[in-house]
N, C-alpha and C positions, 0 to 999 in steps of 0.2 A: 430555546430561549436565546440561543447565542445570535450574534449581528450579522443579516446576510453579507457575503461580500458582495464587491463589484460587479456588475452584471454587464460585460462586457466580451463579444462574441466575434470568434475570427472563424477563420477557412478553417484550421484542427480542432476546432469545438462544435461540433452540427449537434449536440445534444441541446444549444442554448439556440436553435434554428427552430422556430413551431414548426416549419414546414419539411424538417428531413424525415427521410422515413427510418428507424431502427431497422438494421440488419438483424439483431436475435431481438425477439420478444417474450421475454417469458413473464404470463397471465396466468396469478395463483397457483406458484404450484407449490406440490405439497408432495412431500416421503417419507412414509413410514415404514418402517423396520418391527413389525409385529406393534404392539404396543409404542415403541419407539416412533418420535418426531424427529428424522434427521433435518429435514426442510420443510420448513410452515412457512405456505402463505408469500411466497417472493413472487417478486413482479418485479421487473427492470428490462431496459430497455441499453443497446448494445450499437453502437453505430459502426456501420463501415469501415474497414484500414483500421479502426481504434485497437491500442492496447490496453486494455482491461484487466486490471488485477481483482479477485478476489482476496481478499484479505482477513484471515481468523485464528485466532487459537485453534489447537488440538480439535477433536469433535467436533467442531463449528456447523459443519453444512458442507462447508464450500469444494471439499470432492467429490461429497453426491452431486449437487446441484451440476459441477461439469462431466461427469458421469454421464448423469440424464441429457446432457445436450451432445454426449457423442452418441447417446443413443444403447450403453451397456444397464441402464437402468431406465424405468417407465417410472414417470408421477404416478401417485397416487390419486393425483386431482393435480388438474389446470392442464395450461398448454405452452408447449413449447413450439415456436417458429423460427425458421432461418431461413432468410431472404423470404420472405412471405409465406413461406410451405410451412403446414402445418405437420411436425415433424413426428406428431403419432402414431405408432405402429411402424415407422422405419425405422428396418435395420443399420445398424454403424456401418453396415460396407455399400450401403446405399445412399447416406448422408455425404453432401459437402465438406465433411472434417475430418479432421486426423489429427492423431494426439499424440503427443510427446510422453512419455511417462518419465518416474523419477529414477528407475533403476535404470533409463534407455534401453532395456529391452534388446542388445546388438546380439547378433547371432556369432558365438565366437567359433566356431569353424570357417567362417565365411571373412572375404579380405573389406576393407572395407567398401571398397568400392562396388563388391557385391551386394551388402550391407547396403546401401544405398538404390541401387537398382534394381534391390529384391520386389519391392512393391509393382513396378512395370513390369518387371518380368510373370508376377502373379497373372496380368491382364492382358499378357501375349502380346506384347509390343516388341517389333522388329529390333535385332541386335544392335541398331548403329544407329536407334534412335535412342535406345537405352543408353549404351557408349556415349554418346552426344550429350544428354540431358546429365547424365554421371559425370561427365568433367567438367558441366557448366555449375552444376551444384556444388562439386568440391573446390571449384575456386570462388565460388559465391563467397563460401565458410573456411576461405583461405586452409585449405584441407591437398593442395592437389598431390603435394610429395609423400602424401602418406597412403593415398589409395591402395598400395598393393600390401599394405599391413593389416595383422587381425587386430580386433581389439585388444588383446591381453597385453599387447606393444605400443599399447597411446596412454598417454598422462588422460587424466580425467575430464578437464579440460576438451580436449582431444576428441573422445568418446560423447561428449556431450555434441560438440560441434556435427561429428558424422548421423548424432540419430535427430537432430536440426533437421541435417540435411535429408533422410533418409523420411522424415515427415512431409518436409516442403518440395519434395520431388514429384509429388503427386498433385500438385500444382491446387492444393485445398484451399476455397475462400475463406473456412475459421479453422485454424489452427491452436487446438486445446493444452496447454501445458500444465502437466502437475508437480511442482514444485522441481521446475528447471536445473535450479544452478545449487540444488539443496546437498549434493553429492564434491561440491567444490569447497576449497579452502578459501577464505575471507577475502584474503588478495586477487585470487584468481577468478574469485564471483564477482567482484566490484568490478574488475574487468570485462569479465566476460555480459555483465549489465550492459553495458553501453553499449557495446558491440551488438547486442539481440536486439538494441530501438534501432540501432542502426541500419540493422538487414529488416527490420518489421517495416521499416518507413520505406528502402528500397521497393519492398516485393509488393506492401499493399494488401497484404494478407492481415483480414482481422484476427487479433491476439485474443484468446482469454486465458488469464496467465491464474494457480492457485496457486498462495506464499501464505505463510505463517511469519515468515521477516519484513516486517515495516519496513527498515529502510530499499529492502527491496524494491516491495511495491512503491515506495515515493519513489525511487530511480527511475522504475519501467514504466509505470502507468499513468495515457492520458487520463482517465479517471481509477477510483478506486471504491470498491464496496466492502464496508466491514460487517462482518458477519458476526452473528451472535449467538449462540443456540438456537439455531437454525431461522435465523431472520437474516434480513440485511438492513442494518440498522441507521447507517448512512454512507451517499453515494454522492463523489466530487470530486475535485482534480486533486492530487496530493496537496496543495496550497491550500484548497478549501476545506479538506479533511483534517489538517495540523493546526490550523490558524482560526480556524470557526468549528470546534467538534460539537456536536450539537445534544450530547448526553456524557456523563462523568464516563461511563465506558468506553466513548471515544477515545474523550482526552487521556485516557491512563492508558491505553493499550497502543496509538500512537505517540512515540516518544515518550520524554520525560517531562511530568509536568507536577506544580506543585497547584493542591486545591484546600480552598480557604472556605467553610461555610459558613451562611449570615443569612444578614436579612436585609431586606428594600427598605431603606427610609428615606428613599428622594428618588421622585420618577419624575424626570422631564422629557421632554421632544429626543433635545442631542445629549442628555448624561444622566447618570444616573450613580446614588454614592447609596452603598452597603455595607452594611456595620459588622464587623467580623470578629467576633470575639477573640482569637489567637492573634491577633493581630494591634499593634498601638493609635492606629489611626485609622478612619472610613476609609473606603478604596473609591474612588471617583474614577468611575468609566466614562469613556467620551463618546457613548454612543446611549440611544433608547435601548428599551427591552419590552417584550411584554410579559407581563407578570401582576399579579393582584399583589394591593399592597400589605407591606409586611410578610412577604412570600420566605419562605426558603429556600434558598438560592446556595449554589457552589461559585467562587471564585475559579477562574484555571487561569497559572502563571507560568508560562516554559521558563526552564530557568535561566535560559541566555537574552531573556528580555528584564534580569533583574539585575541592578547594576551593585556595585558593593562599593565601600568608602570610609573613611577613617572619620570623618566628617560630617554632621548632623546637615543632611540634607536642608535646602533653604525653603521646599516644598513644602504647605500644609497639613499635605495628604498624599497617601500612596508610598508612605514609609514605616519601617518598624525596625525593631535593634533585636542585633543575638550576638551570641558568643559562637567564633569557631569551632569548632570541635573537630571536625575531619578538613584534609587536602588531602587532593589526588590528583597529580599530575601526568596527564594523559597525553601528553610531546604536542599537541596541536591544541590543547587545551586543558583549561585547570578546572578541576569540581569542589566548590567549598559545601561542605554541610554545618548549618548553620543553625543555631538552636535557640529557639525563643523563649521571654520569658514564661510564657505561654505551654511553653512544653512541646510543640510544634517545630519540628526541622523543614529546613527552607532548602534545597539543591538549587545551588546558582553554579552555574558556569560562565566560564569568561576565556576568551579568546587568549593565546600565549601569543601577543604579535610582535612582543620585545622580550629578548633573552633574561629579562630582569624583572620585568615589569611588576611581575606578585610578591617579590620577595619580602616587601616591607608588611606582608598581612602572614597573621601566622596564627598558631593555635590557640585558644583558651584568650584569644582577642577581641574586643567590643567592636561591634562594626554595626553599620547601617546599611539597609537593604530599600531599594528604592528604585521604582518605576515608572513609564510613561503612561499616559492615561490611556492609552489605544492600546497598551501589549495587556489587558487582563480582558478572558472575556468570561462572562454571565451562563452559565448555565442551569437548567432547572434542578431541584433536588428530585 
């Protein structure tokens, strides 16, 4: 139900190109676990150099599904392809991939820079092509003063970087990672984020990344597929995933978002206004939908698209009042919860961009909450 976006296509998007060809294909597949549906029914299609998140709760799917594309697990039904080959029946040591796992898997007897050049060494490659390729890798992943240390001697950080390296030395077109940076502290993963688009856009090597942390995948991923018990239930760039989610489970599982249920009592071309009981006034969206009329419908409003005021908006529509109840100041930003007469709490956030700026709003205070006509969108019940 929600508003497509933009349809607007460059050189990093071949998925909006009819004529690219997908690097992974995957046609119906399906894994069961005895009785068990780990994965029903996925089809998706994966392009070249792209970094790829899967994205899900706990049991989702989304480790078997990359599982089955390094080839440790067979569908049950459909097919998997990469680069055109039909990947059925191949063995993981036959396949184009290698996979990153979340423990890194480092052999700790071994230095690192063995650790690294363990996998050439497996395939009988001469000493000083090994040596060669082991120092061009550990300076890839700014690693090179550490080589002659085992792992028990590197920060985490550190350890993540050498089994990076010790993946990408094998020189693999899809590179499978299972929750990367999941082993890192907050500060050190936000870092180490940037740095992994950085080296992924370098080398060219398609990404499929698994994370259970949103803001993760909105960092890493040129698109993203959220997984549901065992579907993938929508697939688009982080922009189009946050800002047009196309079912309430979208919108609540990416980010924070507040939803309003009602119903259609005005459908036109460009807007359409929904009557929302928790709410003082119609909400007037500035786009179509499709929907029968009098449908039940869900509002979703992120909260940094709701503005707050001491002041009864001049607006006819796209306003309601509550009482404070919580703040939480969070140094880069403040969270008010806000409670209607309605019985409904509202999370608005608002930028802290002046040392001062919130101080005149405070608890158990009347306030108006009020938005633009393009930040709510429509989704079906």
């Amino acid at each position: 139900m929600a508003a497509s976006p933009p349809n607007s296509m460059t050189v990093r998007e071949p998925w909006l190109d009819p004529s690219a060809e997908p690097y992974i294909r995957i046609e119906q597949v399906t894994k069961c676990f005895g009785e068990f549906v780990a994965v029903s029914d996925v089809s998706l299609n994966i392009y070249r150099s792209e970094l790829f998140c899967l994205l899900g709760g706990s049991g989702c799917g989304k480790t078997t599904l990359l599982r089955m594309l390094a080839g440790f697990e067979e569908p049950s039904s459909g097919k998997i392809f990469i680069d055109g080959i039909d990947m059925s029946g191949i063995p993981p040591y036959e396949r184009p991939v290698n996979m990153m796992f979340q423990s890194y898997a480092l052999f700790p007897h071994m230095t690192v820079e063995q650790n690294v050049g363990f996998g050439l060494k497996m395939e009988g490659k001469a000493k000083s092509e090994i040596a060669d390729r082991v120092a061009a890798m550990l300076k890839l992943v700014s690693m090179t003063q550490y080589g002659k240390r085992k792992p028990h001697q590197l920060s985490g950080g550190q350890r993540q970087r050498v089994a990076l390296a010790r993946a990408l030395i094998k020189q693999p077109k899809l590179l499978l990672l299972d929750e990367p940076l999941g082993a890192l502290d907050k500060k050190l993963r936000e870092q180490t984020q940037f740095e992994l688009v950085n080296l992924q856009e370098k080398l060219g090597v398609t990404f499929v990344v698994v994370t259970h942390d949103q803001e993760e995948a909105m960092t890493l991923a040129s698109r993203i597929g959220v997984m549901d018990h065992g579907r993938i239930v929508q697939v688009g760039t982080p922009k189009e995933i946050y800002e047009f989610p196309n079912s309430k489970y979208v919108a609540e599982f990416i980010g924070s978002v507040n939803l309003f249920e009602g119903q259609l009592i005005e459908d036109k071309a460009d807007h359409v206004r929904i009557s929302c009981s928790e709410l003082d006034q119609p909400v007037y969206v500035a786009h179509g939908i499709s929907a029968a009329p009098q449908a039940r419908l869900w509002v979703a409003i992120r909260p940094e698209k709701i503005h707050l005021s001491l002041e009864k908006p001049a607006q006819h529509e796209n306003w309601t009042r509550g009482i404070v109840k919580e703040i939480a100041y969070m140094g880069d930003l403040s969270v008010f919860l806000v409670l209607l007469a309605s019985g409904k709490t509202v999370r608005v956030t608002r930028p802290n961009m002046w040392r001062h700026e919130h101080e005149q709003m405070t608890w158990e205070q009347e306030v108006f909450l009020h938005w633009h006509d393009s930040s709510p969108v429509v989704i079906g019940a």
